[in-house]
Structure formats: C-alpha cells, structure tokens
C-alpha positions in Angstrom: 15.1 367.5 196.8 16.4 371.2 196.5 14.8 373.9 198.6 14.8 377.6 197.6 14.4 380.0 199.7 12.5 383.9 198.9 11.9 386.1 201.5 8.9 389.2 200.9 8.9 391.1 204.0 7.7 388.8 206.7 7.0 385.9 204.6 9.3 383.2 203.8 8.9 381.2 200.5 10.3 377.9 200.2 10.2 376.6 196.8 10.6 372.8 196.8 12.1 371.0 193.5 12.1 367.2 192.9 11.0 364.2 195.2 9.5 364.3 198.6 11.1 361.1 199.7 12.8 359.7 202.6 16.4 359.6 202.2 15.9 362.8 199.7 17.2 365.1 202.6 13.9 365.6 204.2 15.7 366.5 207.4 17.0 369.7 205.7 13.4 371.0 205.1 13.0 371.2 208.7 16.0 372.7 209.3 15.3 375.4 207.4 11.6 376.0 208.4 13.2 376.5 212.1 15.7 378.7 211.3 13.0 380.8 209.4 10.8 380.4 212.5 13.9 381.3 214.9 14.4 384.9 212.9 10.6 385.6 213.1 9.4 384.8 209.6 5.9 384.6 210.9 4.1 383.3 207.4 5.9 380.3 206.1 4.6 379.7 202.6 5.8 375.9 201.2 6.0 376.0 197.2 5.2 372.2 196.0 4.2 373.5 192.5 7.7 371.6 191.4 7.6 368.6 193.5 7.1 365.7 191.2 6.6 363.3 193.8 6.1 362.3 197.5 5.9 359.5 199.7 4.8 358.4 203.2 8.0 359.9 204.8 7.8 363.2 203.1 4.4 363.9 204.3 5.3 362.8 207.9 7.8 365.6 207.4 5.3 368.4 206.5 3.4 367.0 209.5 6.3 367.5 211.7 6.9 371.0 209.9 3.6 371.5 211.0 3.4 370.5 214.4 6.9 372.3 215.4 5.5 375.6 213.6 1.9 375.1 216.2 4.4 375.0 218.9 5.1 378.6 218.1 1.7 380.0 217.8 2.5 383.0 216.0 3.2 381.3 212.6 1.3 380.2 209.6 2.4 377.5 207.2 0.7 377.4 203.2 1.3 374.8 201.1 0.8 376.0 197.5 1.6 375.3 193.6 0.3 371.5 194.1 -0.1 368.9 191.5 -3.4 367.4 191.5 -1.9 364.3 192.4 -0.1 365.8 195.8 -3.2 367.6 196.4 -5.1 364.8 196.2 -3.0 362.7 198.5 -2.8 365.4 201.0 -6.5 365.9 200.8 -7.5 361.9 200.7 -5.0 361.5 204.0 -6.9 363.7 205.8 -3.8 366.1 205.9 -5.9 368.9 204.1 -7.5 369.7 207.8 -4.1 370.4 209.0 -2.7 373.0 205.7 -4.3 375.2 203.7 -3.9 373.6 200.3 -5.0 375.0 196.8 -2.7 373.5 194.0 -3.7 376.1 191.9 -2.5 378.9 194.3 0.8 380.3 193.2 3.3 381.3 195.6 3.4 384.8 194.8 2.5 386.7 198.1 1.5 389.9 196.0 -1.0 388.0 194.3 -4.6 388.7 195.2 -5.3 384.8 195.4 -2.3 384.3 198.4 -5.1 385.1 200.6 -3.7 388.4 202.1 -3.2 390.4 199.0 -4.0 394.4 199.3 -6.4 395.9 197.3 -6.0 399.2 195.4 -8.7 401.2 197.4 -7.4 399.7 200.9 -3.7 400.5 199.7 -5.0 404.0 198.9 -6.8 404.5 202.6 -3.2 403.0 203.9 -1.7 406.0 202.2 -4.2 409.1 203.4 -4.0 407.8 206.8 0.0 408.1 206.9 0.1 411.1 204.8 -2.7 412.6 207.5 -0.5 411.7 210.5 3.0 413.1 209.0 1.0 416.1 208.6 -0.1 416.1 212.1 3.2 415.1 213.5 
C-alpha cells in the first residue's frame, strides 16, 4: 500500500494506492493520520478511489483510525473515491454508521459534492463583509 499525502488548508488528503491488507504496512496509515492529527489537520479526508482491495485487517485499521481520531473530538475523518465493492463491504459490515462513505465522492475538497464546498453567492458575501470591515478599520 502507498499513501499520498495533499494538504488544502486545514484538510489533509490521504490518497491510498493498492491493497488494504495486513502485512501491507497498515501500521503506517496510522502513523500518518496521528501525525496529521498532532499538527492540527482537523478534516482528515481518506482517498480509497485506488485501493483495489481490502481485508479484515485493513478495515480494523480504519476502525482504529477512527476511534483514535474520536479521541480528539475536534477532527473529522471522510472516506471517499470507493469502489462499489469497498463501499459495499464497509456498508454491509455495518462500518458505514461509523464514516461517511460515498464511492462516488471525489477527494477534491473544492468540489461542491466534498460536502463543505463554498458557493459563488456565499463566497461573494465573504468578500463585502471583509472589504466592509477594512474600510472601517
């Protein structure tokens, strides 16, 4: 398994490539997700869209990812870019209560369907309302 790593702003991207199998460095996953955590990354988004396979072990270790992200409070964790086969094994385990999962979502965190994307007319009142308050300042 490779991990890559993207950073946009506050959000960390980790962009998983190959199999999601014990022995397949799993451990280094979590690694990473904790050192994200530690330098207050506070939306973790995990990129499965090239992950070709996953077993037992693999999801245990998005479970612990999970569970030592909770512990923090102050994070959220995505999972994204799916198959329909991981999606559907995440969703049939029951593990689809725990993540937000859409296997269609794509990791892109300016894309509308991310969930947090800005629309033009918000982004616009964004603007007024800073230009307004240099102008008082």
């Amino acid at each position: 398994m490779e991990i890559e790593v993207r950073i946009e702003g506050r959000t960390a991207v980790l962009a998983l490539s190959g199999r999601l199998v014990e022995g397949e460095r799993l451990e280094l996953l979590r690694e990473r997700v904790s050192r994200l955590v530690s330098k207050a990354y506070r939306e973790l988004v995990i990129d499965l869209k090239s992950v070709s396979y996953a077993d037992s072990a693999g999801l245990s270790e998005l479970v612990a990812i999970y569970a030592s992200v909770q512990r923090e409070g102050t994070v959220s964790l995505r999972l994204v870019g799916s198959n329909q086969r991981l999606a559907d094994l995440i969703t049939g385990t029951k593990l689809g209560s725990l993540f937000e999962v859409d296997p269609g979502m794509p990791a892109d965190p300016f894309n509308p369907r991310f969930g947090w994307g800005v629309q033009p007319g918000v982004a616009f009142a964004i603007l007024v309302i800073i230009g307004v308050l240099i102008a008082l300042r």
